[in-house]
C-alpha positions in Angstrom: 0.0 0.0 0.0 2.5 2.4 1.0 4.4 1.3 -2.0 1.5 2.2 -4.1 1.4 5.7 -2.8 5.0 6.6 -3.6 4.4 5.4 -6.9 1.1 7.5 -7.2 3.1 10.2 -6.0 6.2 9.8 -8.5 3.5 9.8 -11.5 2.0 13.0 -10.7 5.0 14.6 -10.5 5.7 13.3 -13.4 2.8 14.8 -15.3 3.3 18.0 -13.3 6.6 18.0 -15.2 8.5 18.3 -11.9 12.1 17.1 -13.4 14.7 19.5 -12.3 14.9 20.1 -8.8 17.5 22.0 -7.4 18.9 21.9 -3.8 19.9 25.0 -3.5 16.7 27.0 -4.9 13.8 27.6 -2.1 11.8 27.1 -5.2 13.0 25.4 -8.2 9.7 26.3 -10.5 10.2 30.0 -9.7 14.0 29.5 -10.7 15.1 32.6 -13.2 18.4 31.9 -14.1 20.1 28.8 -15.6 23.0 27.4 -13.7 25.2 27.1 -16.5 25.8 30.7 -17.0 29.5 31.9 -16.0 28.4 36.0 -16.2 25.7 38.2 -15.8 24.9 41.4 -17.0 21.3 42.8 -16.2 20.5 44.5 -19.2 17.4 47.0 -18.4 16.2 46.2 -22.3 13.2 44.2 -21.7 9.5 44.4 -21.9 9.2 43.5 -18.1 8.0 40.3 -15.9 6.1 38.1 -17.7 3.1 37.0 -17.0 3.6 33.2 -17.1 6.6 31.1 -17.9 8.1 31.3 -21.0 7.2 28.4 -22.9 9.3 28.6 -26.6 13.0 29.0 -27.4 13.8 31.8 -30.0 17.6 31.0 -31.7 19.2 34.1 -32.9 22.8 34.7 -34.4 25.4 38.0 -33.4 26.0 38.3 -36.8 29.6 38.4 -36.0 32.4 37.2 -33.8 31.2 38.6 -30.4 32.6 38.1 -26.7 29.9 38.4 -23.9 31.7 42.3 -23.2 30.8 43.5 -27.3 27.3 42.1 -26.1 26.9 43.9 -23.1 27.9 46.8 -25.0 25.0 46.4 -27.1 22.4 44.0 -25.1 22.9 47.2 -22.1 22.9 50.3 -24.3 19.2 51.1 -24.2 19.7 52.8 -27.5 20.2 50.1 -29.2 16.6 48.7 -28.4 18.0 44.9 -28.2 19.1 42.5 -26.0 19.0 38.8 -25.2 18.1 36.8 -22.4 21.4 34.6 -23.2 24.5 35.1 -25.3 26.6 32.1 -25.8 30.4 33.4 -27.3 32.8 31.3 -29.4 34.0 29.8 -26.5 30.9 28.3 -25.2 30.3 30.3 -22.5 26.9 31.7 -21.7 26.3 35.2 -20.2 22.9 36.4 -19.0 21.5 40.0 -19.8 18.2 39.6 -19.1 16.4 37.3 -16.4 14.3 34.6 -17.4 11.3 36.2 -15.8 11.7 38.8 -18.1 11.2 39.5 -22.1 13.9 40.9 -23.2 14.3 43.0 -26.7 15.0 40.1 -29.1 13.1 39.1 -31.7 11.0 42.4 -32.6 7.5 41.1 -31.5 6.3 42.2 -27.9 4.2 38.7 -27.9 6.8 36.0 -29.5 9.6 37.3 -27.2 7.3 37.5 -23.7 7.0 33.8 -24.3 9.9 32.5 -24.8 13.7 32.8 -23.8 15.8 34.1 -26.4 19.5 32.8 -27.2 21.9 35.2 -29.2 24.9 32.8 -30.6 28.2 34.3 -31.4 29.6 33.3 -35.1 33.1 32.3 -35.8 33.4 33.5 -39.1 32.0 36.7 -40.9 29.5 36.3 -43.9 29.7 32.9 -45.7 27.2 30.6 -44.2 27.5 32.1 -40.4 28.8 29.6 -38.9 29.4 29.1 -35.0 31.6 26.6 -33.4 31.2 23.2 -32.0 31.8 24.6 -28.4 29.0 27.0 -28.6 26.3 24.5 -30.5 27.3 22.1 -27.6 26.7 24.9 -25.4 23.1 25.8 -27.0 22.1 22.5 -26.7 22.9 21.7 -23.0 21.4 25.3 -22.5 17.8 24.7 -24.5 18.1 21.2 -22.5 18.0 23.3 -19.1 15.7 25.7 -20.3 13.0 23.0 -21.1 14.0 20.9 -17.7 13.5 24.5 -15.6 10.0 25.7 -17.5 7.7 22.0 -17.9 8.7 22.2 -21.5 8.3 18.5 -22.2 9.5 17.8 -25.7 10.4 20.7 -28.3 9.3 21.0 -32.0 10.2 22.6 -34.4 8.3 25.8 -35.5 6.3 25.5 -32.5 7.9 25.9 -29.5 11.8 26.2 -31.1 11.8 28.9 -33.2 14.6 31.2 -35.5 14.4 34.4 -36.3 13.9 34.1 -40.0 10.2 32.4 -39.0 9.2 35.3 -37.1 10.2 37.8 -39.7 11.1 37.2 -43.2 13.2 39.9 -44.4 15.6 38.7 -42.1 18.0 35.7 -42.9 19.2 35.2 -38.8 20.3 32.6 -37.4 22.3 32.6 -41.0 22.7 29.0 -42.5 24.4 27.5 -40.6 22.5 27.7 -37.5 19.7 27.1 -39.9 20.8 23.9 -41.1 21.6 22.3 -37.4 18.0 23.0 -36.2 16.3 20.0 -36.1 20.1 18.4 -34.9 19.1 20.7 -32.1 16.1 18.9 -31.5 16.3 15.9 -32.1 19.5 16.1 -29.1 17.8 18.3 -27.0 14.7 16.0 -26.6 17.1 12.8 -26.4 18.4 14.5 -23.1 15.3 15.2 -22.1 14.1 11.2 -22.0 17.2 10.0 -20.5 16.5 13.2 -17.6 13.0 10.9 -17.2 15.1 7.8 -17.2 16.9 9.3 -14.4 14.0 10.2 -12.3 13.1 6.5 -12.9 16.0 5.1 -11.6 16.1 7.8 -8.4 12.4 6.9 -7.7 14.1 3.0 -7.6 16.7 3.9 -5.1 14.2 5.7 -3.1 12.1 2.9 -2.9 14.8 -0.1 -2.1 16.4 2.7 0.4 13.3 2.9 2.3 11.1 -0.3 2.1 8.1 0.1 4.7 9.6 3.5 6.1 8.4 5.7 3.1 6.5 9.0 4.5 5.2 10.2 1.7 7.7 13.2 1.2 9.3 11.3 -1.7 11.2 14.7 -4.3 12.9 13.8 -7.2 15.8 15.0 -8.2 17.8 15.6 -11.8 20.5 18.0 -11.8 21.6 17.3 -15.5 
């Protein structure tokens, strides 16, 4: 019976979507930054809080080899009217400029970018096919990953809930064809990650279970930290 009632209980978290639980956040579903960012810059070029959690991905390209400091110099210049919530450099390393609670100044459209978090990839080359390098693809791909684990985004598709900038507006040819060409890569490995992150709340749920036999008190959490 008690049995029973952990597994009722794993199941509903389940369907809540309740994958990523973080020890150190008071509350993981309020959580507004991802843990794999190395810098942040709190760019005031947003359209403030949102109103739910952001529920698409928008994929953007600089449109030229930028560090996270040529971003903040344009992400945080309110002239500029843009920013990103995450920029992802050469190297792979993600900075934040705008909170995931937030909309920031992305795509163009009020309503496309107050759903969704917006990534802003840095090229290595100029012109040609815009391409970016295999560090910072790895690094958009364990960052979508993250994304979807922190918002209940179960699975992600392409031109629905993963978007570029090209399908938003046509006379623009961002991410550039490179980017372009690796999209459904992007979610085909993103969504791999995310079964194996159920897989993993399977075999946690196990341990729990053969840990605790007839002691289980119904307080039962899982946990997936990547």
């Amino acid at each position: 019976m008690k049995n029973n009632q952990a597994f009722i209980l794993f199941a509903l978290t389940l369907l809540q979507g309740c994958l990523y639980v973080s020890a150190e956040a008071k509350n993981p579903l309020q959580a507004e930054s991802s843990k794999l960012v190395s810098t942040q810059f709190h760019s005031g070029n947003s359209y403030g809080k949102r109103a739910k959690k952001p529920s698409n991905i928008i994929i953007h390209h600089c449109g030229g080899i930028l560090s996270h400091e040529k971003m903040k110099e344009i992400f945080c210049d309110q002239s500029t009217k843009r920013s990103a919530t995450y920029g992802i450099d050469q190297e792979g390393k993600i900075a934040e400029f705008v909170e995931e609670s937030r909309g920031a100044w992305t795509s163009g459209s009020r309503k496309e970018d107050m759903n969704a978090v917006t990534i802003e990839v840095s090229n290595n080359e100029n012109g040609n096919d815009w391409k970016v390098s295999d560090k910072s693809f790895e690094s958009l791909v364990n960052l979508c990953t993250d994304i979807c684990l922190r918002n209940q985004i179960q699975e992600l598709k392409l031109g629905e809930n993963l978007l570029i900038h090209s399908m938003l507006n046509e006379e623009t040819e961002c991410p550039g064809k490179y980017l372009t060409d690796k999209m459904p890569e992007l979610e085909r490995r993103v969504n791999q990650n995310l079964l194996e992150g159920k897989d993993s709340v399977k075999k946690e749920y196990k341990k729990f279970l053969n840990a605790s036999g007839d002691n289980f008190n119904g307080c039962w959490m899982p946990v997936f930290s990547g």
